[in-house]
C-alpha positions, 0 to 999 in steps of 0.5 A: 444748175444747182445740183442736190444741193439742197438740205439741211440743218435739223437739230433735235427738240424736245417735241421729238424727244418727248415722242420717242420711246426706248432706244430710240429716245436714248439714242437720241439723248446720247446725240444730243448731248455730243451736239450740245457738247460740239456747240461750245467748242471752238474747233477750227473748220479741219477739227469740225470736219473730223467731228461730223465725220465721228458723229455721222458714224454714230447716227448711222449707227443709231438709225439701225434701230429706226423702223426704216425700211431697206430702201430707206436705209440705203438712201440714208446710208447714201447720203451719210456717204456723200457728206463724208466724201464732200468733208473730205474733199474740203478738208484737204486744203492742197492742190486747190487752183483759182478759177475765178475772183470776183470784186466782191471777194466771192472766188470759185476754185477747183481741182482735179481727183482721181476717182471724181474729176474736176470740181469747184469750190465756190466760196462767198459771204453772204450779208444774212444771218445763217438761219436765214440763207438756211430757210432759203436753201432748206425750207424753201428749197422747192422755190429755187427755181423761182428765183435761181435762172440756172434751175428749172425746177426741184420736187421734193419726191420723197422725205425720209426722217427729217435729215433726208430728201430725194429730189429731182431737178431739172436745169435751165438750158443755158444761153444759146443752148451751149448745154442742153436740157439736164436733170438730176435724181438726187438724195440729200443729207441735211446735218447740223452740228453746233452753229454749222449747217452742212447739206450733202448729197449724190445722184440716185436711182429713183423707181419712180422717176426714170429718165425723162424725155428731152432731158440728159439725165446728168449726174452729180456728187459728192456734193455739199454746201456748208453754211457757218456764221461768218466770225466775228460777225454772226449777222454774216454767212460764209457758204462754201459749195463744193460742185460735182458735177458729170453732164453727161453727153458730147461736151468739150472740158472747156465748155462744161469748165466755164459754165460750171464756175459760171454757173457758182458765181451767177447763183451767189449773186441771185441768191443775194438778191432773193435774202434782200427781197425777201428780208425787205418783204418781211420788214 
């Protein structure tokens, strides 16, 4: 049950710049100019993390010349909040307890914060060049079902600029029906900075989606996944997720433990198999 997961990376072009006009062109200079500066740089991941933090203050600074209206403005805003708590929750190395280690070194950690709960942290290479798995969990975000046993369905609901997505999910029920049907109402934040991708979002209120019958409207977030080339082999992707995740409903801790981590391994795998049919299908 991949939660608002999903959305990310959009750098700007010179097609959009040649569109903009006054302020909003030179906002969009000025952003992207930090950006070409970031993308020669070096940083280790907690100095990338504090300079995403930096530039998404000055983005959300700038939207406010951005003809959005006050509804779109509050789910940009939402998204800019769940990529900065997701960056801080990564950022902060300590306390971090092993869930599970896979053979093929794919591990799944967790620990415990006090206004969020548990969460998890799946961390994995993926034998594909960023802008690949990219197009997958971006571009294609809609097929995930397709492919991903975990998830049912995800519907784009509404697009805002090109960094935000509302989306809604519904997730697969599990084996044995262990977990009931849930679905999840979710704004996404999609970021790029230099050669890292970071896609973040949290559970929202959508007027035109309201609970659904025979489904648990579940809650998530902070959430995010980050995708950089893995170094010293840019034909490799290290994807980290962090999951946050409340299932609402009667459900022992150690149940909704065991399938949330579960849950990390078995996507890593079917998401692998997916980049192989489709690089295959592309050759």
């Amino acid at each position: 049950m991949l939660p608002a997961t999903s959305k990310l990376c959009a750098a700007i072009s010179y097609r959009h710049l040649r569109n903009m006009t006054g302020l909003r062109r030179q906002a969009a200079v000025a952003i992207s100019q930090e950006l070409s500066k970031l993308a020669h740089r070096s940083a280790g991941p907690s100095a990338w993390i504090n300079q995403v933090r930096r530039r998404s203050s000055l983005l959300s600074s700038r939207l406010e010349e951005t003809p959005f209206s006050e509804m779109e403005m509050s789910y940009i805003k939402q998204g800019e909040e769940a990529l900065q708590k997701s960056l801080s929750i990564l950022g902060n190395l300590d306390g971090w307890k092993t869930e599970t280690v896979v053979g093929n070194g794919d591990k799944v950690l967790s620990k415990v914060l006090p206004d969020v709960g548990k969460v998890f942290r799946l961390e994995v290479v993926v034998d594909q060049p960023l802008d690949t798995v990219y197009s997958e969990l971006v571009d294609n975000m809609e097929q995930m079902g397709d492919w991903n046993p975990n998830v049912k369905e995800i519907k784009i609901l509404q697009k805002i600029g090109k960094d935000t997505v509302i989306t809604h999910e519904k997730a697969a029920a599990t084996p044995g029906n262990i977990v009931g049907p849930r679905d999840f109402v979710s704004v996404r934040c999609a970021k790029r900075r230099g050669s890292t991708c970071v896609l973040a979002g949290m559970s929202t209120k959508y007027g035109a989606m309201p609970e659904q019958e025979g489904f648990v409207r579940a809650e998530n977030g902070p959430t995010c996944m980050v995708l950089r080339p893995l170094a010293g082999s840019p034909s490799q992707t290290k994807l980290t997720w962090l999951l946050s995740i409340d299932l609402k409903g009667w459900l022992p801790k150690t149940i909704i433990n065991q399938v949330l981590s579960q849950t990390q391994v078995d996507f890593a795998n079917h998401l692998r198999q997916r980049l192989a049919r489709t690089v295959a299908a592309g050759c």
